[in-house]
LOMAR-147149 format. One record per residue (C-alpha): z, x, y; residue in three letters; residue number from 1. Coordinates in pm, 1 decimal, decimal comma. Example, Ala and Ser with C-alpha at 12.3 -4.5 7.8 and 13.67 -1.06 7.14 Angstrom:
residues 2
       zz       xx       yy res   n
    780,0   1230,0   -450,0 ALA   1
    714,0   1367,0   -106,0 SER   2
//
This chain:
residues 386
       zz       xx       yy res   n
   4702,6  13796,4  13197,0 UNK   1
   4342,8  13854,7  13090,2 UNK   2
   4095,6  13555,3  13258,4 UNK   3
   3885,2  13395,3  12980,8 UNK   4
   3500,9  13503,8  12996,2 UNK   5
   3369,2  13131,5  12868,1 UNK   6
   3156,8  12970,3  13036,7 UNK   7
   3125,7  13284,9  13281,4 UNK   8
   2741,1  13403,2  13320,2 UNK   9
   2646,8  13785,4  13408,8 UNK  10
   2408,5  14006,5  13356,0 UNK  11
   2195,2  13778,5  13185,0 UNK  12
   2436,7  13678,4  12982,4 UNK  13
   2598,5  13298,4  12890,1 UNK  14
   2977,3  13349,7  12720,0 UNK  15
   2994,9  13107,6  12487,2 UNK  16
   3323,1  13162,6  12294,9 UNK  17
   3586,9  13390,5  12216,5 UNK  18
   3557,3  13607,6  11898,7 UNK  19
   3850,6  13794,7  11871,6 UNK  20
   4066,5  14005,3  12121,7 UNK  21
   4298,0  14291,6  12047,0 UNK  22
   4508,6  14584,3  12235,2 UNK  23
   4165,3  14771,5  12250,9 UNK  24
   3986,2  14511,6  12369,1 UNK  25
   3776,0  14159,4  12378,3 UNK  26
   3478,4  14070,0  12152,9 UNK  27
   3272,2  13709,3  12256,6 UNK  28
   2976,2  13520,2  12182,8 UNK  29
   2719,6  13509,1  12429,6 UNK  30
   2374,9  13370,2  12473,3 UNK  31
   2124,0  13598,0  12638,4 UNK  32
   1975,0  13372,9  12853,5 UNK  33
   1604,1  13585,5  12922,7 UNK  34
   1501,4  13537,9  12510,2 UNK  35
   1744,2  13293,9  12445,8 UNK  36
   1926,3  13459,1  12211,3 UNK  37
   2320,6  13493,7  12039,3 UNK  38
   2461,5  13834,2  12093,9 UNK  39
   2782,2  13989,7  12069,1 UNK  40
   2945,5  14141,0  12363,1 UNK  41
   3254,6  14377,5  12338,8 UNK  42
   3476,4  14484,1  12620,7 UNK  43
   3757,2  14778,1  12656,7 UNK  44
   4054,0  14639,9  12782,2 UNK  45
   4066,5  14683,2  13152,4 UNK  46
   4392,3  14887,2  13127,9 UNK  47
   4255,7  15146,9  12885,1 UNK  48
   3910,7  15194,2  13105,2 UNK  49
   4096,5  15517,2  13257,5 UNK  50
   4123,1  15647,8  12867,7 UNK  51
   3846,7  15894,0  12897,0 UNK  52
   3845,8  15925,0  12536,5 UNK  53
   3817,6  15606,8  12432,6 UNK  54
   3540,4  15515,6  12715,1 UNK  55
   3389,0  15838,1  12567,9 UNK  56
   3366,6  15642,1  12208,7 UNK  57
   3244,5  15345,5  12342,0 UNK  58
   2976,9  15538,5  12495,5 UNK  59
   2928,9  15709,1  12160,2 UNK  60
   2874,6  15333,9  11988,1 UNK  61
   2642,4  15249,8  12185,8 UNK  62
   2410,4  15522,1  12191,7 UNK  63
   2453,7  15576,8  11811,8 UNK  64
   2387,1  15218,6  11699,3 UNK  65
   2099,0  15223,2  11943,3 UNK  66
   1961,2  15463,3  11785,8 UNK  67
   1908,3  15301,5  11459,3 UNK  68
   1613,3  15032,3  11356,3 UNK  69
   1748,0  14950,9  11016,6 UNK  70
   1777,8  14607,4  10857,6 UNK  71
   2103,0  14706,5  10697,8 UNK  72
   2248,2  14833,8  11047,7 UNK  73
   2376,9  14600,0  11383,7 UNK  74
   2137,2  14664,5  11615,0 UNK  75
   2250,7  14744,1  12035,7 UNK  76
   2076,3  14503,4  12270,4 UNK  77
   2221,0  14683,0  12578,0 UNK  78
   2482,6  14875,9  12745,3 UNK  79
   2594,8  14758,5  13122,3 UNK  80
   2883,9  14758,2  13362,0 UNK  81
   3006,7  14421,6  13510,1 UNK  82
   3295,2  14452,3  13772,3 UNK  83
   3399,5  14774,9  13660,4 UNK  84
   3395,1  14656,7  13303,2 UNK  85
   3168,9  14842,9  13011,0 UNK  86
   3011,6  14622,7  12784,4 UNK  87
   2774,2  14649,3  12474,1 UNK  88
   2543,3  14346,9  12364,6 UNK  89
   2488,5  14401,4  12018,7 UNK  90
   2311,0  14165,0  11694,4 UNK  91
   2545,8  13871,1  11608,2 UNK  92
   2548,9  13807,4  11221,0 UNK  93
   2613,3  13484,2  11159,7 UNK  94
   2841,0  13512,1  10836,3 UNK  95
   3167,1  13673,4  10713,4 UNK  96
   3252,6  14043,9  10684,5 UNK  97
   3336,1  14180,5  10390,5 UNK  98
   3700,1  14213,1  10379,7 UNK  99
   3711,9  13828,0  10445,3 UNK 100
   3451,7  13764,7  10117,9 UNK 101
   3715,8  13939,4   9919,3 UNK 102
   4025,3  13759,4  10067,0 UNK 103
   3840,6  13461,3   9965,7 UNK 104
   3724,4  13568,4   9609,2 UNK 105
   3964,9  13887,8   9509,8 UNK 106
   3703,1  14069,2   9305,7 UNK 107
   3316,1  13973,6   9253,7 UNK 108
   3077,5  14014,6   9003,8 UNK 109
   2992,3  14344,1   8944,5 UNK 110
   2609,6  14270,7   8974,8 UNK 111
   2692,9  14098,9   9337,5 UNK 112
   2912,3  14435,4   9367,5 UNK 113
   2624,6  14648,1   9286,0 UNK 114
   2374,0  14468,9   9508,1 UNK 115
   2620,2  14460,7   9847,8 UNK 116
   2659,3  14853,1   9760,5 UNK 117
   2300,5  14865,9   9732,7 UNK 118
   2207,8  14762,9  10078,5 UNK 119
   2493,5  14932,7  10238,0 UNK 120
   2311,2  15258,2  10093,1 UNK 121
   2002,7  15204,3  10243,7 UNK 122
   2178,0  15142,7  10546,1 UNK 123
   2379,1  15477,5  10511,7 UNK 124
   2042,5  15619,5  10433,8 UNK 125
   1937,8  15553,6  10816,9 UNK 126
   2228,7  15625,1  10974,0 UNK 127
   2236,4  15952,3  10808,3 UNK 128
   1866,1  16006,5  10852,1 UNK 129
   1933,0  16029,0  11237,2 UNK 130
   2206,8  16314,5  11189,2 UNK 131
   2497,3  16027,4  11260,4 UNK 132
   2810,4  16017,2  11054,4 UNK 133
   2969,0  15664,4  11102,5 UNK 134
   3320,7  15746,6  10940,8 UNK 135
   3461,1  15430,9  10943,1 UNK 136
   3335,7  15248,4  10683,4 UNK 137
   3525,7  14991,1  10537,5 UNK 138
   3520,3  14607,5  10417,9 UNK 139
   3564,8  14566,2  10786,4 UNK 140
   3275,7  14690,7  10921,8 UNK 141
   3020,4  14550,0  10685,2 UNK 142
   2874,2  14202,1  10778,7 UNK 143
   2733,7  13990,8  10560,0 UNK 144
   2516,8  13644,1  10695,7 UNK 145
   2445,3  13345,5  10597,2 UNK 146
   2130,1  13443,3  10449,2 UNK 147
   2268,0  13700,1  10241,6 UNK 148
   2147,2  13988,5  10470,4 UNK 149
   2418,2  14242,6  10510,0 UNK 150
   2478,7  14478,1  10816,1 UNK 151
   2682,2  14773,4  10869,5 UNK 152
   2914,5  14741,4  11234,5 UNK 153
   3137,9  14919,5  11482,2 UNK 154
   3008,2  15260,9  11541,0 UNK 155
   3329,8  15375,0  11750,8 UNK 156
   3384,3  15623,9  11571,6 UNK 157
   3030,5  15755,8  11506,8 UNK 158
   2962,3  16112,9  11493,2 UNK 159
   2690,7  16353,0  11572,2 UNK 160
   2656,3  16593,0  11293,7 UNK 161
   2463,0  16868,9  11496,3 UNK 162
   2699,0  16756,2  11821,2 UNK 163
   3124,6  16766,9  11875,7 UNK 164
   3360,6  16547,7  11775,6 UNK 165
   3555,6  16328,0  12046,4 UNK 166
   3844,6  16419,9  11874,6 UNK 167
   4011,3  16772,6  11824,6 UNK 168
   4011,0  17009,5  11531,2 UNK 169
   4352,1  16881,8  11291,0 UNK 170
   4331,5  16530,5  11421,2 UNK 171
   4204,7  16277,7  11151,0 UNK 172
   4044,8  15945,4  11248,3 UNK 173
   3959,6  15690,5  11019,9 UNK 174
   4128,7  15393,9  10832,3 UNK 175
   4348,9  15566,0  10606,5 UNK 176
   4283,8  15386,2  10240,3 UNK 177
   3913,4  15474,9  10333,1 UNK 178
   3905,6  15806,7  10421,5 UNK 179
   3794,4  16144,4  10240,8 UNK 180
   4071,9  16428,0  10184,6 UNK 181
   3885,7  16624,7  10441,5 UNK 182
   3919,7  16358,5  10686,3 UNK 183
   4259,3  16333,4  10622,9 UNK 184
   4311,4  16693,5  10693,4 UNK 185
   4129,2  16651,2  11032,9 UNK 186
   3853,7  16939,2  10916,4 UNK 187
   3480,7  16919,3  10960,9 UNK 188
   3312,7  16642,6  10806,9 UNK 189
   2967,4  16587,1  10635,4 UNK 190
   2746,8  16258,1  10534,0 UNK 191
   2956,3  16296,0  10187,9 UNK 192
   3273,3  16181,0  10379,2 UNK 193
   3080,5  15823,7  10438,1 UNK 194
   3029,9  15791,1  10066,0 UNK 195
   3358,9  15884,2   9961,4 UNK 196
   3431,6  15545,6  10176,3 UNK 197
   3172,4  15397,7  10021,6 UNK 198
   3324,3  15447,2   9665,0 UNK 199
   3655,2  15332,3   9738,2 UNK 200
   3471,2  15005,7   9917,5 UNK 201
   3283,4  14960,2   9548,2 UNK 202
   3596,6  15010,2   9368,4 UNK 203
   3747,8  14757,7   9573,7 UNK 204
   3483,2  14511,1   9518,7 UNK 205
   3472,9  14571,6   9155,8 UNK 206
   3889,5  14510,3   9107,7 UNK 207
   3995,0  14422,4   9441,1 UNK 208
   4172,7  14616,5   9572,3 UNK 209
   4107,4  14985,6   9724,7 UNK 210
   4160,8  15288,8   9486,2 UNK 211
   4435,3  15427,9   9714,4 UNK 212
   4663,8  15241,1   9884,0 UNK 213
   4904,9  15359,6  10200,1 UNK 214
   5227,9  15432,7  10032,1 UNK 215
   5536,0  15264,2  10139,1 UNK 216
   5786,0  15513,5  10397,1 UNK 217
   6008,3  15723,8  10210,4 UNK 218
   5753,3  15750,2   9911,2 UNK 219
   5724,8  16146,9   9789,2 UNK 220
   5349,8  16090,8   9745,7 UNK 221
   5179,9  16117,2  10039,7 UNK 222
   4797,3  15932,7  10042,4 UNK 223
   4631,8  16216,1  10070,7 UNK 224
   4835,7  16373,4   9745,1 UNK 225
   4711,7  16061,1   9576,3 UNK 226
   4301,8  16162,2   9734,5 UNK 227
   4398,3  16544,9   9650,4 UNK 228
   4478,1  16469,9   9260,4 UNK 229
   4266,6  16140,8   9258,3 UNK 230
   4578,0  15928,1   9138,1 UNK 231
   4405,5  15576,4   9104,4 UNK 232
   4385,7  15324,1   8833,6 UNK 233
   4110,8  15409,9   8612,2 UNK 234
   3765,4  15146,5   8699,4 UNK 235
   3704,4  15093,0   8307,0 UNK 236
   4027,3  14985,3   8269,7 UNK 237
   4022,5  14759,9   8585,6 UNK 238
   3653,7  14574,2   8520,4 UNK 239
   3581,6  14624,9   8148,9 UNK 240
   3230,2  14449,2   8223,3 UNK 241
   3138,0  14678,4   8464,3 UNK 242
   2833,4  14944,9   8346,6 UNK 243
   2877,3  15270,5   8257,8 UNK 244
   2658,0  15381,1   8521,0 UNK 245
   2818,2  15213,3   8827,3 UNK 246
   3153,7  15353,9   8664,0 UNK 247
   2972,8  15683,7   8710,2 UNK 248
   2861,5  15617,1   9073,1 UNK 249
   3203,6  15556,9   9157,7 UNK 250
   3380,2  15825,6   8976,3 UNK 251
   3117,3  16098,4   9156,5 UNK 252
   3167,2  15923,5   9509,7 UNK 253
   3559,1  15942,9   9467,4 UNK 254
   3590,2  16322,9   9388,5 UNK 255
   3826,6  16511,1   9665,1 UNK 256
   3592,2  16787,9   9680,7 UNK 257
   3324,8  16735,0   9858,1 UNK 258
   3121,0  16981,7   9687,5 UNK 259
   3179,0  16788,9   9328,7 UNK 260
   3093,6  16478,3   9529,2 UNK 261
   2749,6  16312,8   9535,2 UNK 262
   2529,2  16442,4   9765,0 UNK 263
   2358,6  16217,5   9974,3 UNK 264
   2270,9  15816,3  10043,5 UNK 265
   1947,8  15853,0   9883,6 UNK 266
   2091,4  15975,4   9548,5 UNK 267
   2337,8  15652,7   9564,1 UNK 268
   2049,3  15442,2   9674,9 UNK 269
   1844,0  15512,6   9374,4 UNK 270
   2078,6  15546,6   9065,0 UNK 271
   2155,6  15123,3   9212,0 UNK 272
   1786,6  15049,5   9230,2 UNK 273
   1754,2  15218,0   8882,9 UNK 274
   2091,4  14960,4   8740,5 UNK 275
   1955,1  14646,0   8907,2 UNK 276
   1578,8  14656,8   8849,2 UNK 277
   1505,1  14795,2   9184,1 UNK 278
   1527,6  14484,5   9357,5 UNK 279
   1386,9  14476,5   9736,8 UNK 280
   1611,5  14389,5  10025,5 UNK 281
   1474,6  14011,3   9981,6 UNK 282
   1589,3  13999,5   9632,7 UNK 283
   1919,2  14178,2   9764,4 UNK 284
   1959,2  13885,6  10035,3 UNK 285
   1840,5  13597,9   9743,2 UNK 286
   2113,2  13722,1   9544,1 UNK 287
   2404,8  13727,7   9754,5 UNK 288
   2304,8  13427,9   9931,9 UNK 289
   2301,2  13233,7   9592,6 UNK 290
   2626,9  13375,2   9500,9 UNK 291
   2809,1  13345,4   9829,0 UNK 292
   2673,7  12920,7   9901,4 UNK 293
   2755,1  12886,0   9507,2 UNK 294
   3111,0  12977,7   9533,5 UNK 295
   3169,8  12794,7   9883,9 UNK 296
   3217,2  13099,9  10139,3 UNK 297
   3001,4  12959,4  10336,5 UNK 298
   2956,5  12599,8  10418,9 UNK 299
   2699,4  12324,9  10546,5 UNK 300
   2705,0  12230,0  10931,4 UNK 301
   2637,0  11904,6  11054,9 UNK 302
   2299,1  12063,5  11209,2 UNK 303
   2210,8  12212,5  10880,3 UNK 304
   2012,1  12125,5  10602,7 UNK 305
   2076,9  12357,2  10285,6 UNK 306
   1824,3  12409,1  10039,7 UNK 307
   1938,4  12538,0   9681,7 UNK 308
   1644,1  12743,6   9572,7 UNK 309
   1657,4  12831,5   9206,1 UNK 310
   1833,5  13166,2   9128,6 UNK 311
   1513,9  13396,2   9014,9 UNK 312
   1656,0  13575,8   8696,0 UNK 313
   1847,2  13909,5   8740,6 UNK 314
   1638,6  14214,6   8774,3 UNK 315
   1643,2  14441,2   8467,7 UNK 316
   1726,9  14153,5   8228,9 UNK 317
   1325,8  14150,1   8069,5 UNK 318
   1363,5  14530,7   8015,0 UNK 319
   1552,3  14442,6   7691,9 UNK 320
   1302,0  14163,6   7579,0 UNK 321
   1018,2  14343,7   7655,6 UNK 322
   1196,3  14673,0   7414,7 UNK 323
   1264,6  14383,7   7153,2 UNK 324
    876,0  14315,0   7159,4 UNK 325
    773,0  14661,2   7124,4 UNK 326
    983,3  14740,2   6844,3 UNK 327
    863,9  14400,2   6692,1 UNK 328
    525,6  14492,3   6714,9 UNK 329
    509,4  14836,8   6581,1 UNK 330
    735,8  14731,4   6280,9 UNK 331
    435,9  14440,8   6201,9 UNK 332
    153,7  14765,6   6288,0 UNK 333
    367,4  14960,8   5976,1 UNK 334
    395,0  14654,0   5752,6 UNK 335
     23,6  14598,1   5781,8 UNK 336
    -39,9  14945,8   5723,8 UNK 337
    160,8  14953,0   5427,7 UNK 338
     15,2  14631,9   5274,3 UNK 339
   -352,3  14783,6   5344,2 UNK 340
   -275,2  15115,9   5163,2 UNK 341
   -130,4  14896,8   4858,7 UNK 342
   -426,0  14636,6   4899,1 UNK 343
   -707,9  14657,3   5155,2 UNK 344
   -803,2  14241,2   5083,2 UNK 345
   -466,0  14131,2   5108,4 UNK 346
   -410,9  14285,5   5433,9 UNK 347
   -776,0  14150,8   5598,7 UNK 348
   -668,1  13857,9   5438,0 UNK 349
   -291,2  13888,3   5662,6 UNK 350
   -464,6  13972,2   5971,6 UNK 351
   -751,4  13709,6   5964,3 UNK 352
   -486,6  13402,2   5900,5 UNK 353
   -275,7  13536,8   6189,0 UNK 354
   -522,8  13524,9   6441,1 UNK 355
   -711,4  13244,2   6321,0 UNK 356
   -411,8  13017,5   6248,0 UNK 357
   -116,3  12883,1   6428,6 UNK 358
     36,0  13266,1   6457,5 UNK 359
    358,4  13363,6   6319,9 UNK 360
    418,1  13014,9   6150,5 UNK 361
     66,7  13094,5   5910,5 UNK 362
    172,3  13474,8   5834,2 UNK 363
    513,3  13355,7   5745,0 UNK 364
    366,7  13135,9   5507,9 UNK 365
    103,1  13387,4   5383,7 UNK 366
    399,4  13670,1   5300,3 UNK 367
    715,1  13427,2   5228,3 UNK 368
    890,5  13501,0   4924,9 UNK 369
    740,8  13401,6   4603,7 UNK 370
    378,8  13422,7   4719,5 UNK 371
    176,6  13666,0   4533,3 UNK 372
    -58,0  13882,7   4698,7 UNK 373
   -353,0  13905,3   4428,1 UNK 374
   -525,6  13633,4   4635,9 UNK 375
   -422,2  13316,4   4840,1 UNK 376
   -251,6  13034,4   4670,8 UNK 377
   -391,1  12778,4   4918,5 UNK 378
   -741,2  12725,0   5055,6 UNK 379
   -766,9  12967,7   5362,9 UNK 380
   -711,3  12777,6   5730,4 UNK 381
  -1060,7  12673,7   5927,8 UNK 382
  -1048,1  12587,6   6292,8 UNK 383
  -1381,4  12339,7   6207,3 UNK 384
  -1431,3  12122,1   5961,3 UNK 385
  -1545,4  12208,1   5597,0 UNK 386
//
């Protein structure tokens, strides 16, 4: 039987409380005592230290998430061996992952949907800029805090694009409802096999649940003849509120081949920037915050004081108005220009009691029906006196 770590202090390092334990190994909170700091430490299981491979992985987490300075990406603290033990110390997020947001609210908005998909494209962006394919991404293995700030985990089963996978040619890793035909088939993979996860992880937001699902044993459709033919319920029929354009998004991230697929993070990243406004990563965080304390995923502490802040208004919402204006404006421009080809007096007349009077409420008045236009039926408006 595995001794508990709490309370236990190494390598600078304060265990605080168990996080979760499995038959791969032990995750705990721990306070770094030198910058007094939370982190997260994660430990193989002792038996499964003489696993080459998978002390090959962890090695590969490490150094990949180390790698990255991204907001939208867990960052590594350190690597170290205690007793015999490997450990990482990575960022602690103080929040829920994704897959428990959904548990807790099914499907969400598609706006929220848009703006988690957002940031997890501009952190896809970094990873890929570095030449790292993370291939395991999934509800799982996105974090979201507190704050709204959302983080992409659990690099185990990172790859190098320019180096070898840990695994052999024909062997597929991955979770299965995530994963790109290719990666079923076990062949060589690209950045486009992260956003094929990333579709089926919107699509999953957007209806709630994934667009494949395992199928039960003794089914004659295998889940990658479902990825092959792309057998999944249809996301207009699913969210009917959803935009045309994220429908797009998903449809091109969802295509088996990956040369019909879209191409890269940075074309995801900007068609969402384009949908929602192009909101920064502190509108991002704003948002999801709002939604996330609004619908009770997150609750007060007894050490906490929350602040509700007033939800700023969606971005891309005064793109319509400001059309409406436009329009509004060059139809009054023609309706002048009419009136001043029919009669030049009638029209200075128009223009001089619109700016000089109370605005729209005077030109109504000067062109309502009934009023004729050979000359005005009231004395004309003076902002003095007689």
């Amino acid at each position: 039987m595995t001794r508990s770590l709490v309370g236990r202090r190494f390598s600078g390092f304060c265990v605080e409380r168990e996080l979760g334990a499995g038959g791969m190994g032990m995750v705990v909170l721990a306070r770094q005592e030198s910058l007094d700091r939370l982190a997260v430490l994660k430990r193989i299981h002792p038996k499964l230290v003489a696993d080459a491979e998978l002390e090959a992985r962890f090695e590969r987490e490490a150094i990949a998430a180390a790698r990255l300075h991204h907001p939208n990406v867990v960052g590594v603290y350190d690597r170290f061996l205690y007793r015999g033990d490997a450990y990482i110390a990575t960022e602690f997020v103080d929040g829920r992952d994704l897959s428990g947001i959904l548990t807790a609210q099914v499907r969400l908005p598609w706006r929220v949907a848009a703006t988690i998909a957002l940031e997890l494209s501009r952190g896809l962006e970094a990873i890929h800029a570095t030449g790292t394919l993370h291939r395991d991404i999934k509800p799982q293995n996105i974090l979201v805090g507190r704050h709204g700030e959302l983080k992409i985990t659990d690099f185990g089963l990172a790859l190098d694009a320019n180096g070898s996978a840990l695994t052999q040619p024909g062997v597929a890793v991955g979770t299965p409802p995530y994963m790109a035909p290719e990666q079923l088939r076990g062949e060589r993979v690209d950045p486009r096999v992260d956003l094929f996860s990333f579709g089926c992880v919107l699509y999953e937001m957007l209806v709630g649940h994934p667009p494949y699902r395992q199928p039960e044993e003794g089914s004659e459709i295998s889940l990658l003849a479902q990825v092959e033919s792309e057998r999944y319920p249809r996301l207009r029929a699913e969210c009917r509120d959803a935009p045309r354009a994220l429908v797009r998004l998903v449809r091109h991230c969802l295509r088996p081949r990956a040369p019909r697929r879209i191409a890269s993070a940075v074309e995801v990243r900007r068609r969402l920037e384009v949908l929602l406004g192009r909101p920064s990563s502190a509108d991002c965080q704003s948002t999801l915050a709002a939604f996330l304390w609004d619908r009770h995923v997150f609750e007060s502490r007894s050490t906490e004081t929350v602040v509700r802040v007033a939800r700023p208004p969606a971005p891309g919402r005064t793109r319509p108005l400001r059309l409406g204006l436009a329009a509004l404006a060059m139809s009054l421009s023609l309706a002048l220009f009419a009136m001043s080809m029919r009669d030049p007096a009638s029209a200075v007349r128009f223009t001089d009691l619109f700016w000089q009077g109370s605005g729209w409420a005077m030109a109504a008045d000067f062109v309502s029906p009934g009023t004729k236009n050979n000359g005005p039926q009231s004395p004309p408006f003076r902002a003095g006196p007689p």
